[in-house]
C-alpha positions as CSV (number, residue, x, y, z in Angstrom):
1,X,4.8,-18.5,11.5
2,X,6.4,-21.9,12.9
3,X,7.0,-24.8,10.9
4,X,7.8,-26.1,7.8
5,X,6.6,-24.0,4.6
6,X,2.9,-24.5,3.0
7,X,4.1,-23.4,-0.1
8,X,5.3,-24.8,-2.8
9,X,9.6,-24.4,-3.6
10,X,8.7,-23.0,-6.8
11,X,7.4,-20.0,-4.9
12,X,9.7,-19.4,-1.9
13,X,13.2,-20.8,-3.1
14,X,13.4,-21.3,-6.3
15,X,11.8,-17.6,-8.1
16,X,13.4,-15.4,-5.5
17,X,16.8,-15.1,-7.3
18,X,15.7,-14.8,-10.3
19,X,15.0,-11.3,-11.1
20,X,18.6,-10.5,-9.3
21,X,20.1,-13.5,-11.3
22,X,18.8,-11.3,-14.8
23,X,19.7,-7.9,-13.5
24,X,23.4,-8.8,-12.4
25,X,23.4,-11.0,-15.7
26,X,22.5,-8.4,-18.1
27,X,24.3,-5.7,-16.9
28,X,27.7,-7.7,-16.4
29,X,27.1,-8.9,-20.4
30,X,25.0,-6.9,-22.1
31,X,25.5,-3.3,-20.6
32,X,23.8,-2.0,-23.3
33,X,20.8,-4.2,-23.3
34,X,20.4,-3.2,-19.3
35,X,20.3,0.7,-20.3
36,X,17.8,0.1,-22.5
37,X,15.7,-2.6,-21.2
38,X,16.5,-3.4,-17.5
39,X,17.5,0.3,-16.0
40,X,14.5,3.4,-16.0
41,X,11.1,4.1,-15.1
42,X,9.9,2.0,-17.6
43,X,12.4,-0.9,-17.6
44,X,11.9,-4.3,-16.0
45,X,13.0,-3.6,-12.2
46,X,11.1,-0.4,-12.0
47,X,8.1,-2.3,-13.8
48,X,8.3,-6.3,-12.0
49,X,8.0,-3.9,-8.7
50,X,4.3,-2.5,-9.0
51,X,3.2,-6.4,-10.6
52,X,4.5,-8.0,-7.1
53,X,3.2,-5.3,-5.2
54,X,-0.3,-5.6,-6.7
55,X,-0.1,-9.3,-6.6
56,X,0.1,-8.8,-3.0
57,X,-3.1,-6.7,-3.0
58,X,-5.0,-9.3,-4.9
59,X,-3.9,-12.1,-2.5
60,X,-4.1,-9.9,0.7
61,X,-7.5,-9.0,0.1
62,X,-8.1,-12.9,0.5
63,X,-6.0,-13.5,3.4
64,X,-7.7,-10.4,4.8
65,X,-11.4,-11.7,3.6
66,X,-10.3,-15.4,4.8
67,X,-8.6,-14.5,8.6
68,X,-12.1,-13.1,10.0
69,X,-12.7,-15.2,13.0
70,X,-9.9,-17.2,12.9
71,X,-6.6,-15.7,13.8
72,X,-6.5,-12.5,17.0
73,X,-8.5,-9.2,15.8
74,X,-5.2,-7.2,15.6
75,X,-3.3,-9.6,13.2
76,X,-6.3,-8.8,10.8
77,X,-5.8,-5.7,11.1
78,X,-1.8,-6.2,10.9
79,X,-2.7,-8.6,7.4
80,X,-5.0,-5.0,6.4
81,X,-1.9,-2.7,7.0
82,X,0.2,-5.0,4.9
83,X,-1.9,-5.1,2.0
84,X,-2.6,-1.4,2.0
85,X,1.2,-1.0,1.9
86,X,1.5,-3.0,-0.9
87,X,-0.9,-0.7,-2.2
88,X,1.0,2.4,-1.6
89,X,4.2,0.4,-2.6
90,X,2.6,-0.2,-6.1
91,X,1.4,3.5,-6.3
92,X,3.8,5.1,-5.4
93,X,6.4,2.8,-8.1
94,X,4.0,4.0,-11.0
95,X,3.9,7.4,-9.4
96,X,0.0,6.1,-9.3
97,X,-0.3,5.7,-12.8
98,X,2.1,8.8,-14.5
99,X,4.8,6.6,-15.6
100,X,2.4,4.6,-17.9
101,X,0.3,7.1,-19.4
102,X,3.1,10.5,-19.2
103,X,0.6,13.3,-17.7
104,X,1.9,16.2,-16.9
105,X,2.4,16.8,-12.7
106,X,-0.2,19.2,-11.8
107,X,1.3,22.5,-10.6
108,X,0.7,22.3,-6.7
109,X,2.2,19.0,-6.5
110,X,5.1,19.7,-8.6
111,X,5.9,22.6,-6.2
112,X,6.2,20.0,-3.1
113,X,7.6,17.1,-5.3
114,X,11.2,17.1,-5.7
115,X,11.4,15.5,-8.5
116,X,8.1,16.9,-10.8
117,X,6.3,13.8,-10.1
118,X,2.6,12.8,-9.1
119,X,4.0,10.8,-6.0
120,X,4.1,11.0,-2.3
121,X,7.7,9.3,-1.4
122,X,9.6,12.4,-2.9
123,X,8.3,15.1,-1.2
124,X,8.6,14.1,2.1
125,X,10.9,11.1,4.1
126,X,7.6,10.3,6.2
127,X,6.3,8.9,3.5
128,X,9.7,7.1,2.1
129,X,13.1,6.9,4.1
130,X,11.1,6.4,7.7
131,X,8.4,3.7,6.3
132,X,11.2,2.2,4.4
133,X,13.8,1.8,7.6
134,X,10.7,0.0,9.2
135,X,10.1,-2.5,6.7
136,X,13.7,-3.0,6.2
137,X,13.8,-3.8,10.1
138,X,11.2,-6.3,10.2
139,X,12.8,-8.0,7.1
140,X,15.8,-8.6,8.5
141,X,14.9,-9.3,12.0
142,X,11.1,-11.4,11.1
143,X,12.3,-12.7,7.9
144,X,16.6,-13.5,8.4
145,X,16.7,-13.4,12.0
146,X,14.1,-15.6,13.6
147,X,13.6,-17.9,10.8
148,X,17.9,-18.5,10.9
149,X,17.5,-19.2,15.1
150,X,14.8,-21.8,14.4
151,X,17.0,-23.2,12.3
152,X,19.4,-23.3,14.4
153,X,17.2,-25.5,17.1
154,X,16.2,-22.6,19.0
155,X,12.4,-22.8,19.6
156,X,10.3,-19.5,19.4
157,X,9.0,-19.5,23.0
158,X,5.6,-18.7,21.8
159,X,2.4,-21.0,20.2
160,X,1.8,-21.3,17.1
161,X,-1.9,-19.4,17.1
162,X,-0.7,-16.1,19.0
163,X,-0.1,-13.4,18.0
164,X,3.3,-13.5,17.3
165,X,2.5,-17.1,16.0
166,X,1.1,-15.5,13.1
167,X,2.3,-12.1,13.0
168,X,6.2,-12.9,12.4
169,X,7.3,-14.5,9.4
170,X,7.9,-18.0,8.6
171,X,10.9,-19.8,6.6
172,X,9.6,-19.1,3.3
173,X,10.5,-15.3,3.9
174,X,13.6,-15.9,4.0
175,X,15.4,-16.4,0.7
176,X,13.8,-13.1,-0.4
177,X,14.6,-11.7,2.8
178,X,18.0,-12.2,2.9
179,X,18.4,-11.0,-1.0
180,X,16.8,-7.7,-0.3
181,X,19.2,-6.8,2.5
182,X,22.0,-8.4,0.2
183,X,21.2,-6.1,-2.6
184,X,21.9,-3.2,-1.1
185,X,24.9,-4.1,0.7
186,X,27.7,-2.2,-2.1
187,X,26.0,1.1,-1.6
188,X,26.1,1.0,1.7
189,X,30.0,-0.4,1.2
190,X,30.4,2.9,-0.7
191,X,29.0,5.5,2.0
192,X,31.1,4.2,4.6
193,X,34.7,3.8,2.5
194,X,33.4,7.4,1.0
195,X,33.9,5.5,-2.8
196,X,32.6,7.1,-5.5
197,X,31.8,4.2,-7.6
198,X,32.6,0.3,-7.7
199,X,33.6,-1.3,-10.8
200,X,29.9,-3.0,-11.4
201,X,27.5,-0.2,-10.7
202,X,23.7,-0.7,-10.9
203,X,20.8,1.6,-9.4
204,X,21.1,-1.1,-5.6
205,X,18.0,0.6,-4.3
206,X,15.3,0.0,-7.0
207,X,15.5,-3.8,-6.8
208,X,15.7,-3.8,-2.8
209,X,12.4,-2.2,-3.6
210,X,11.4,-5.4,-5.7
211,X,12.6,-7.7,-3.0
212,X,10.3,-5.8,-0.5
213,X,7.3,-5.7,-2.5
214,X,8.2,-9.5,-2.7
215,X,8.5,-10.3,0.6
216,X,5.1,-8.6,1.2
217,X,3.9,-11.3,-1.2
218,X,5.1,-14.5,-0.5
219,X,4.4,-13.1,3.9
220,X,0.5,-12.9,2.8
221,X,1.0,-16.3,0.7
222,X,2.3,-17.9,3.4
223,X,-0.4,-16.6,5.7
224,X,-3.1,-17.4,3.4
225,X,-2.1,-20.9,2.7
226,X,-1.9,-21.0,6.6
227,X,-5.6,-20.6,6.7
228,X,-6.7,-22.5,3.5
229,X,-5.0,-25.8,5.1
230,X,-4.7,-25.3,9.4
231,X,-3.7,-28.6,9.5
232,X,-0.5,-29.0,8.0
């Protein structure tokens, strides 16, 4: 999306780091306050997760609901295949609904599921690793890469109201954007020097998740406040 952001700073600049800013905080002071609180399928990574992704349900639905009409046929069916993955994203996190209320994994699932859960993501990397690589790719090249060359003076080549107008990203991606690829940085440090461990350790890929689920969000804000007020 091209131009300056319709949302507010509070949304798009200012929130992003927080969560990261608490996570790195806690663990570097109060280790044992992170085990307990921060780290686990019930702590406040693993839970702040499924709340962003559903957020981005309840405000897709809108953008959805709100972009009949008005933008090309296939970006509403590109802002429908967003919110359904936030969807899945939020399903899958709560392994859709087992980590809240503890049922036991029934007995044909637990065969296929790697890790005795009621999920999809662990018994298959069709439904995890591959869909994962693709969102990574269009955060860093829609929400670092593009919105960094406009910055840089270089103009899109492309109007506002195409589909590539609306379908790539706009500058408020990209604070999240560029802490979600961050994030995960000192694992991927570790797999290529072949290091065990760093001296600060923390589970890297469960708040990349959050910053995915986030930049979901604050994509189908800034789409939706596109629509709400076209003339900005």
């Amino acid at each position: 999306m091209i131009g300056r952001s319709r949302l507010h700073p509070a949304v798009w600049l200012w929130f992003p780091p927080v969560l990261a800013l608490v996570v790195l905080g806690v663990k570097f002071f109060a280790p044992t306050f992170y085990d307990s609180f921060i780290e686990g399928e019930l702590g406040l990574t693993e839970l702040a997760t499924p709340v962003v992704a559903l957020a981005g349900v309840w405000f897709g639905v809108q953008t959805v609901w709100m972009s009949r009409g008005r933008v090309p046929l296939l970006i509403s069916g590109w802002l429908l295949a967003t919110t359904l993955g936030c969807f899945y994203l939020a399903g899958e996190e709560l392994s859709w609904g087992q980590q809240l209320f503890q049922w036991q994994t029934p007995d044909e699932i637990a065969a296929l599921n790697d890790q005795n859960e009621t999920n999809l993501h662990n018994m298959s990397s069709w439904f995890d690793q591959k869909p994962r690589l693709l969102l990574e790719l269009w955060v860093l090249f829609g929400g670092i890469v593009l919105p960094l060359r406009r910055l840089a003076g270089h103009r899109p080549g492309y109007a506002a109201d195409s589909f590539r107008g609306w379908f790539w990203p706009g500058i408020e991606c990209l604070p999240t954007a560029l802490i979600a690829i961050a994030i995960k940085l000192p694992e991927r440090y570790k797999k290529l020097m072949g290091i065990e461990s760093l001296p600060f350790e923390i589970r890297w890929s469960e708040p990349q998740e959050y910053y995915f689920a986030l930049f979901l969000l604050i994509y189908l804000l800034a789409v939706r406040q596109r629509l709400r007020h076209p003339a900005l």
